[in-house]
C-alpha positions as a Markdown table, in Angstrom:
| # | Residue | x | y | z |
|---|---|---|---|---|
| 1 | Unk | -28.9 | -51.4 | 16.9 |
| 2 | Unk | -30.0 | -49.6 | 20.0 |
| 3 | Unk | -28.0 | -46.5 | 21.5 |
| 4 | Unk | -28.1 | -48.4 | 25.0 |
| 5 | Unk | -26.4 | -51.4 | 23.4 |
| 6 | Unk | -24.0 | -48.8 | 21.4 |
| 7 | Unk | -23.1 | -47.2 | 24.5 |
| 8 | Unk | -22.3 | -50.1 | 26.5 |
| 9 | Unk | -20.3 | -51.6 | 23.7 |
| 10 | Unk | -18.0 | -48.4 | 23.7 |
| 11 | Unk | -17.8 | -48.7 | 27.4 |
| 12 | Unk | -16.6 | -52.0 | 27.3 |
| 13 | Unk | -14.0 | -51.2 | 24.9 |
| 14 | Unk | -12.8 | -47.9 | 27.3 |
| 15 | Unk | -12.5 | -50.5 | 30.1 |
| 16 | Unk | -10.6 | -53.0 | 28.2 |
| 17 | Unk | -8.4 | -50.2 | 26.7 |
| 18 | Unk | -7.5 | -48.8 | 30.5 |
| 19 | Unk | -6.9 | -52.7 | 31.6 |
| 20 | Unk | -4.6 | -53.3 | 28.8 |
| 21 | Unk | -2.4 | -50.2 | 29.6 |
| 22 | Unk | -2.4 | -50.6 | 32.8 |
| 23 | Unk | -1.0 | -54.6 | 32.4 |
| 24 | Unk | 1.1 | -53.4 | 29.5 |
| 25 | Unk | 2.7 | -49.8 | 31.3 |
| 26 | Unk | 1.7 | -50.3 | 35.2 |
| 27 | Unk | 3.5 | -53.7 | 35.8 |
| 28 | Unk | 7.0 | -53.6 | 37.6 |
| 29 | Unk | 9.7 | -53.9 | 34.3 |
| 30 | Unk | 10.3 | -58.1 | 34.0 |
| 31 | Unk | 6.7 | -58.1 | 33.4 |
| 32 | Unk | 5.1 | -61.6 | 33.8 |
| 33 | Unk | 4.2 | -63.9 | 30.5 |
| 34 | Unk | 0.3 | -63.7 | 31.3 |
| 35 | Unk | -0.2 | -60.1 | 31.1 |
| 36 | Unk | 1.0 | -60.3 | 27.1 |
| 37 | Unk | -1.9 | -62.8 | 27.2 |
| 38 | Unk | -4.5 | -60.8 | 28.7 |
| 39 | Unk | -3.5 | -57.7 | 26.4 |
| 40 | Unk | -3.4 | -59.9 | 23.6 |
| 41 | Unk | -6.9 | -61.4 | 24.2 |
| 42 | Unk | -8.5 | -58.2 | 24.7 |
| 43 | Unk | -6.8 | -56.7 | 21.9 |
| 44 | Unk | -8.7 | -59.5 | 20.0 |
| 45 | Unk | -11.9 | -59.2 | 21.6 |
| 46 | Unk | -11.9 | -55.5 | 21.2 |
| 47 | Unk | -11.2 | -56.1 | 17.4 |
| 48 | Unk | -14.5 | -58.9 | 17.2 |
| 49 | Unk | -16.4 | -56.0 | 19.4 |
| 50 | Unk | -15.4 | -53.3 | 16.8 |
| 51 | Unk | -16.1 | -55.2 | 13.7 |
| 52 | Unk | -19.3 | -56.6 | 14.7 |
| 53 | Unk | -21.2 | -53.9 | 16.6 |
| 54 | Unk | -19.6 | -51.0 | 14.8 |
| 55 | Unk | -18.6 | -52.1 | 11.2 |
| 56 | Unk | -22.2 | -53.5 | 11.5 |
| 57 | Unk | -20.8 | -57.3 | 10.5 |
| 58 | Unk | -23.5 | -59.0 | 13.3 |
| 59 | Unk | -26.0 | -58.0 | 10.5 |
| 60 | Unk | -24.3 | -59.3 | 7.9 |
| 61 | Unk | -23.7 | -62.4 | 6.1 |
| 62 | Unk | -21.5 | -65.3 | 7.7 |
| 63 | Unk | -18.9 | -65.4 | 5.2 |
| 64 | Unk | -18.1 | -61.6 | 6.0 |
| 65 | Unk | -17.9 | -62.4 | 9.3 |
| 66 | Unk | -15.7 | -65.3 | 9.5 |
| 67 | Unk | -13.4 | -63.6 | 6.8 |
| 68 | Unk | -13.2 | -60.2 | 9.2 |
| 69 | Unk | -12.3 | -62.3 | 12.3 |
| 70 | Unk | -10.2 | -64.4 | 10.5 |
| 71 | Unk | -8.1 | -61.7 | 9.0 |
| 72 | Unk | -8.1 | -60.6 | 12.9 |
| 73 | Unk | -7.2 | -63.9 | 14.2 |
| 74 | Unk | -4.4 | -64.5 | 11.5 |
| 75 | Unk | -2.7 | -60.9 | 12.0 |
| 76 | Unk | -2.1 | -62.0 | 15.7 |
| 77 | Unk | -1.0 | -65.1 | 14.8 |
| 78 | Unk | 1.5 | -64.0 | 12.6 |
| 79 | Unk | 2.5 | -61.3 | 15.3 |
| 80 | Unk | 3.3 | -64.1 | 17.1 |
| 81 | Unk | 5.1 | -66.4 | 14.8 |
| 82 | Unk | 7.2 | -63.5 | 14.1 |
| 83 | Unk | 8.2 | -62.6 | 18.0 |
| 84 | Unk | 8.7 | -66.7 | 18.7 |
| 85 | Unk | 11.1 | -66.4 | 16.0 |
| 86 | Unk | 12.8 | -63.1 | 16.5 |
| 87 | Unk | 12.8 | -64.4 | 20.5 |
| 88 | Unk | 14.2 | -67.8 | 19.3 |
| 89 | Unk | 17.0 | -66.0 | 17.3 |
| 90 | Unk | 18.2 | -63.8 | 20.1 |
């Protein structure tokens, strides 16, 4: 993989990491329902970024692929499960 493509890759995930703090820490307090969203989804699509360009899984074969983001995907999902829950037993 090329340095260029390296280099934007990392600046992608900079941008996404100062987007996500500032909807997570720069918001007034009751913080609206889409910003856990956004943070979530680029949380996720910085985890696909990382595992693909970095861990070098573009390159490799499908199943490693689909088992890395699904592990990815099904951490989140649990996440969520588990704060609908905790939310619902409030």
């Amino acid at each position: 993989m090329s340095p260029r493509r390296i280099n934007a890759v990392a600046l992608a995930l900079l941008a996404a990491t100062a987007l996500g703090a500032l909807l997570a820490g720069g918001l007034p307090s009751p913080k609206p329902a889409w910003a856990a969203w956004v943070v979530a989804a680029l949380s996720i699509a910085k985890g696909a970024l990382v595992a693909l360009v970095f861990m070098g899984l573009a390159q490799a074969p499908p199943l490693w692929r689909r088992l890395v983001l699904g592990w990815l995907v099904g951490v989140w999902l649990a996440m969520g499960v588990a704060g609908w829950l905790g939310a619902a037993t409030a």
